[in-house]
Every structure is written in C-alpha cells, then in structure tokens.
Residue, then its C-alpha position, 0 to 999 in steps of 0.5 A: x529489564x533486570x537479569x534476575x528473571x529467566x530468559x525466553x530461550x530457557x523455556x521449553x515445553x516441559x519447564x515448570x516453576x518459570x517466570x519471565x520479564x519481556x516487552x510486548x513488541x508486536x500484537x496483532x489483530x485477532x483473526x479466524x483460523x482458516x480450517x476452523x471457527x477458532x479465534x486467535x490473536x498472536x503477540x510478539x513477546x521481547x526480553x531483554x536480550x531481543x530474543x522473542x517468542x509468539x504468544x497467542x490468545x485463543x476465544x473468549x480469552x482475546x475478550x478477558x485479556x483486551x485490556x492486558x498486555x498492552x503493546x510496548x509495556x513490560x510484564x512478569x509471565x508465568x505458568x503459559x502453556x509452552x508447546x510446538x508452533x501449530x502452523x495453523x497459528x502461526x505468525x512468524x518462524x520459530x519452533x516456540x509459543x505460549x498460550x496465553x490463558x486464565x491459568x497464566x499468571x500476568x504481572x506488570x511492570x513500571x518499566x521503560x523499555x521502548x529504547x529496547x523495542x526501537x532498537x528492533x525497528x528499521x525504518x525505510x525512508x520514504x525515497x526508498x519505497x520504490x525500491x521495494x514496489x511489488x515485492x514480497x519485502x516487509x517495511x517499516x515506516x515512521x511518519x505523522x498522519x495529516x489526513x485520513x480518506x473515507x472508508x470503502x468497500x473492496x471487492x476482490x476478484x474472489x467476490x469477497x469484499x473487504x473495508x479499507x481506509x487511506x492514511x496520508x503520511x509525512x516524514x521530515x522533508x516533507x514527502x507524504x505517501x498513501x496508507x491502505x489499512x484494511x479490515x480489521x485495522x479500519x474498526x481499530x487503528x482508524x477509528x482511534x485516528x479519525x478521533x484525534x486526527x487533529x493530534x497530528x500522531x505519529x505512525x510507526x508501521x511494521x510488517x508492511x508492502x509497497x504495491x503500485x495500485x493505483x500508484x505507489x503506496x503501501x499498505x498493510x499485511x496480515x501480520x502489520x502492527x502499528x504503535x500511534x503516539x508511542x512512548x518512544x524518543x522518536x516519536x517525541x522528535x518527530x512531535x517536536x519537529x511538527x510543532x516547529x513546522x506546523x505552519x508549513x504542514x497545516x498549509x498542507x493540509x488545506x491545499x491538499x496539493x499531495x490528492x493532485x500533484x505527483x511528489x517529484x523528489x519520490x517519482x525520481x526515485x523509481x528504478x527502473x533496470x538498464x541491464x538488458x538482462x533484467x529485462x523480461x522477454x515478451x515471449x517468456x509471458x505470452x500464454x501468462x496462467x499465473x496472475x499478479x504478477x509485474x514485469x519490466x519490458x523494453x519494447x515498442x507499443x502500437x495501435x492496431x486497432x484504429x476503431x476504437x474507443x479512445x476515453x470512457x466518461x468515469x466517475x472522478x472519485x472512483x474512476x469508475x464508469x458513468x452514463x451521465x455527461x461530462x461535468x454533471x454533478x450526479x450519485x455515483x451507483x458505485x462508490x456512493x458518493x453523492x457528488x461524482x463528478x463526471x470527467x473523461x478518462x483515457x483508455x487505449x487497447x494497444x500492442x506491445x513488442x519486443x525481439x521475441x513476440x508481442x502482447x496485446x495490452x491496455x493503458x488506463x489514465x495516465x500511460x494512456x495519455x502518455x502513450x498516444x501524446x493526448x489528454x482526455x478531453x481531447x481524446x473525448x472530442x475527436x470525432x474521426x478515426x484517428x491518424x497519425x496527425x491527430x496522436x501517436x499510434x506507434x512508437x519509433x524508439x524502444x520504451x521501458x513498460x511496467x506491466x502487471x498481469x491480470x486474471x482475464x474473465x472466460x480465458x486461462x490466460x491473463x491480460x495485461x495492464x501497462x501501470x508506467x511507461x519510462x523513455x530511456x532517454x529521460x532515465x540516468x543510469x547508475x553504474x554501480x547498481x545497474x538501475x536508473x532512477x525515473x524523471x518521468x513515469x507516463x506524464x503527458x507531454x507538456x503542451x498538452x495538460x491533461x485533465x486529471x494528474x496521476x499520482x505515484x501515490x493515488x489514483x488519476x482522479x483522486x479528488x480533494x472533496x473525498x478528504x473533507x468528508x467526515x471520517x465516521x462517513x462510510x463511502x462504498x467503492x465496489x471495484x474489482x481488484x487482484x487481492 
C-alpha cells in the first residue's frame, strides 16, 4: 500500500493537513441509534501496517456514499472529522473514529490488497463449530452457498418481529452448515444471492455465533460482515475446487440429503465435558431468573407424570401445532406454507435428576424420542396409559443433558428445554483436553425409525419442498423464540 502516506496511528483529533491510504475491511449494515432517530453505518478502515480505525457515516450521507468505499478496495482519505469514540456509535474497542462526510475528501485507488485483508481473517473449520455452540466467541467461515431457504418472519418472545433467511454452506470435504442471516442482511446479502445462487459464490463470514437453535448453526450478529465472490486467492481456490467437483455437489443439491440427514463427521465432533467439575449441579439453577442460558447435566430423567400426552400433530415446515389429521395436505395459519403437511411430533414432560435436587423439563422431537425409545407414530397410536413394556419412563444409568433455560409465561422463574441427550457409554473421552466428542446425540434407538431425523443443522421437520421454492417467495413463520 506505499509508505508515503500517513498512518492510522498518526492521526488524532486535532491533526490537520492528513492524508491516508487503507482497505475497507469491514462495512456494516446502517442501523438505528438506540437513544435517538439517527441512522448510522460503521466501517472497518485498514493501512498497511493492519492498524484499523472505525469509520462511520451518519444520515443522508449512507445514501450519498452507498456507491463509495466499496468493501475490500483502497482509498486516499482526508480531512474526516477525528474525535473520541461515542459509545452509542460504537462497533468495535478503540478510543478513535472518523466521520465520514461531504467535506471529507474520497479518492480511490487501483490497488491490490486483498492479500493484507485475508491476512486478517481466521477461519473456523466447520468440524470445529461445535466448539463454540452458545458461546459468546466471534467466527469466521468460508464456504460456497449451494441452497438458500424462503425468507420467514421471527417472532421474538419481546413481540418484535424480525426476517431471516437460511444459507446451506459446503466447505471442501463436503460438510454443509446452516446460515441464519437476519434483518437487514436478508434485503442486502440475500437478495443479491437469490439472484445468482446458480453461481455457486463463495462466503466468507466475519463477526459470527454458533447457537443450538434448532440445532447447530450459525448465525449472524450485529456487527457480521460478509464478502461474496471477493477478489481473494482464496476464494478462486474454493471456485476451482467446486468446479473439479461440480458433479458431486449439483447431486447434492438435488437430493438435498443436508435438509434430512445428520452430518456424521460434524455430530461427532460435539464436546461434551467428562470432568465431573464441568458439570452444573441441578441445585445451582433450580429457582433459575435468568433466561438463555445452557447447561450440561449428568443426571437420570423420569416420567412423573404418566397421564400425559406423549406427541402433538405439528405442521412439518414449521413444527408448529396443527388441528388437521395425520397426512392431510393443509395451509398452514402459521408459517404460510400452503402445502403443510401434518405429522406427529413427540413432546415429553419429565424429571431431571442429580445428587443435589431435580428439575422438571421437556423434550421435544427428537430427545423426546431418544428419551422414551419410541417414535411419533408410535407414540401417536398408543391408546393406553403407558408402562414400562410400552417405552422407557426412567433411566437406570446417568445421561449427560444439554439443557437450555427458557422464560416461562406468568413465573419468574424459567423452564427448561432438554436440546440433546448423550449416553456416557457412547462418548470417548479425550484425556489431553478433559472433553469427549458425541457418537450419538438423542437418536432414536435403531429398531425403531422415527418419522422424522434431526438434524444438528436444522429443525426435526425441516423438509426438502421449502428449498424448491422461489427464493423472492416470502414464507411467514411466527414463532416464539429467545432472541
């Protein structure tokens, strides 16, 4: 980038007659102040020594400057306005910004220096996401998009709602993961990959979570940036490699076997803690206030109550509840689809146990199977109250939980969801690292084939139709879900 310029570091508030060369390395969407009615849209600036600052657009200038400083080119900038970091702006630490406005002098220049930009970049290999399920740890991810699903309507447990849309993503050995984009990255990013989806771009994702909704995904955050198709060594790798392989991944595409089956090589990755330490203690969340937040128990679950209802018929593309009869083709009132199917879905109000105490808790889909060694179907025809000959009510041996802590309508206190259920025996511990990857997370026992599979990268129903859709077709799904 030349060294004839000044650097990010010699500017100050007070400097005059400055004048500097960097790469935009991040821009974000434009956003609203939470105190005020202003529109702002942070940058990432880069020189060439990696020092960056925050640059931030305020108003009708995100408009005036929409086909300036393009993300990943070089530009001379002088005469912003430099001044302490308002908090209420603020994207990233650092003590620096510049406004960005008409007085500020924008100059581009035919440079190079996506090498300098990657440099920046560590990717997380898709077998190492588990690692990082819940946690509060920014990634980064490459990958080629092969599918997009229909965009849907979240509503968050505050009554906002909020759009998204789901990305499949591949990486070279042929692992996909689930993208959630949300709001203002459905109008932008998404729209601009449901119009050359048959492209195959490749993704490259920064400032991203790991969350077990509905399975292990990622999704996006307030401060997620993304480069599609960038001018990157990298990304022409990733290109060349899909088009060696493009037999292999249009077959992927068309049997969409990522929306049904569980991606084994990434489900055994999962860690689950062997230290008993590591373990919470049931008495230490009974009386839970605090909502969202996940635990790991080793403990035993029962039923306590036998009179109970054991599956609900659910609509299969958004899991939702449904009056119709098993099989009917139906419109469904909650996620729009106007050809839901219905299908059982097993549901299970149990107890869970350790040394310390107990706590009530419910299994949906798939746990829920695992738990009672039954499918839907079969749980949907059995007309007695059960016994110990019909399923499983209670475990003989401890069972390792993840278990997420829910905001609980007219209490205080939370409920509990139980997302896995791990058999100690099934798990081979790592001595080095005190963690044991997961052979099988709450599948149902095999002489019994449930009706639907859960995937660690989607919903139980999930189904293959959803992908077939147009992606400018909007499907509504209203749900209720701890943002």
């Amino acid at each position: 980038m030349g060294d004839k310029f000044q650097l990010i570091h010699d500017v100050s508030p007070g400097t005059t007659g400055w004048t500097v060369k960097v790469v935009v390395a991040e821009k974000f969407s434009p956003r609203v102040a939470q105190r005020s009615p202003t529109k702002y849209q942070n940058l990432t600036l880069m020189d060439s020594e990696g020092s960056t600052v925050q640059a931030t657009l305020y108003g009708q200038n995100i408009t005036a400057f929409q086909d300036e400083l393009l993300l990943g080119k070089t530009y001379l900038i002088s005469n912003a306005l430099v001044k302490e970091t308002n908090a209420e702006y603020k994207a990233k630490s650092g003590e620096i910004q510049w406004t960005i406005s008409g007085r500020t002098r924008i100059r581009r220049v035919e440079e190079n220096n996506s090498n300098l930009l990657i440099s920046t970049y560590s990717f997380t290999d898709f077998e190492d996401l588990p690692k990082y399920m819940d946690s509060n740890v920014d990634i980064s991810v490459i990958g080629m998009i092969i599918d997009i699903k229909p965009r849907r309507i979240i509503q968050t447990r505050f009554g906002k709602e909020c759009q998204v849309q789901d990305l499949v993503l591949v990486n070279k050995r042929f692992d996909t993961v689930l993208l959630t984009m949300w709001e203002t990255f459905v109008d932008n990013e998404c729209k601009y990959i449901c119009q050359n989806l048959r492209k195959k771009l490749i993704l490259i994702g920064k400032h991203l979570k790991v969350t077990s909704f509905n399975g292990l995904s990622i999704s996006t955050k307030a401060d997620s940036s993304f480069f599609i198709d960038g001018e990157f060594e990298l990304v022409e790798e990733f290109k060349s490699w899909g088009h060696t392989n493009s037999e292999i991944i249009d077959n992927m595409i068309s049997e969409k076997h990522y929306l049904t089956s569980t991606p084994s090589k990434l489900s055994s990755k999962l860690s689950v803690p062997t230290a008993e330490k590591d373990f919470t203690e049931i008495k230490n969340i009974q009386g839970l206030k605090t909502a969202k937040q996940f635990f790991w128990i080793k403990g035993k679950a029962s039923v306590k109550v036998l009179n109970q209802t054991y599956w609900y018929m659910s609509c299969n593309n958004c899991n939702k509840i449904s009056s119709e009869n098993y099989g009917d083709i139906y419109p469904c009132v909650f996620c729009k689809c106007t050809d839901a199917k219905a299908i059982p879905r097993a549901k299970v109000y149990m107890q869970l146990t350790d040394p310390t105490g107990y706590i009530n808790a419910t299994a949906i889909g798939n746990p829920a199977e695992y738990f009672l060694q039954s499918n839907a179907e079969i749980l949907m025809n059995q007309t007695l109250i059960p016994t110990a000959a019909s399923m499983r009510l209670s475990m003989d041996e401890d069972e390792i939980f993840y278990v997420k802590a829910i905001t609980q309508e007219l209490s205080t206190d939370c409920k509990f969801e139980i997302l896995f259920i791990v058999n100690p025996s099934q798990i081979a511990g790592d001595k080095n690292t005190g963690k044991a990857p997961v052979e099988h997370i709450g599948e149902p026992i095999k002489f019994l084939e449930p009706t639907t599979k859960r995937s660690l990268f989607h919903s139980d129903t999930d189904d293959a139709q959803s992908s077939k859709k147009k992606c400018d077709k909007s499907t509504i799904e209203i749900t209720k879900k701890n943002q």
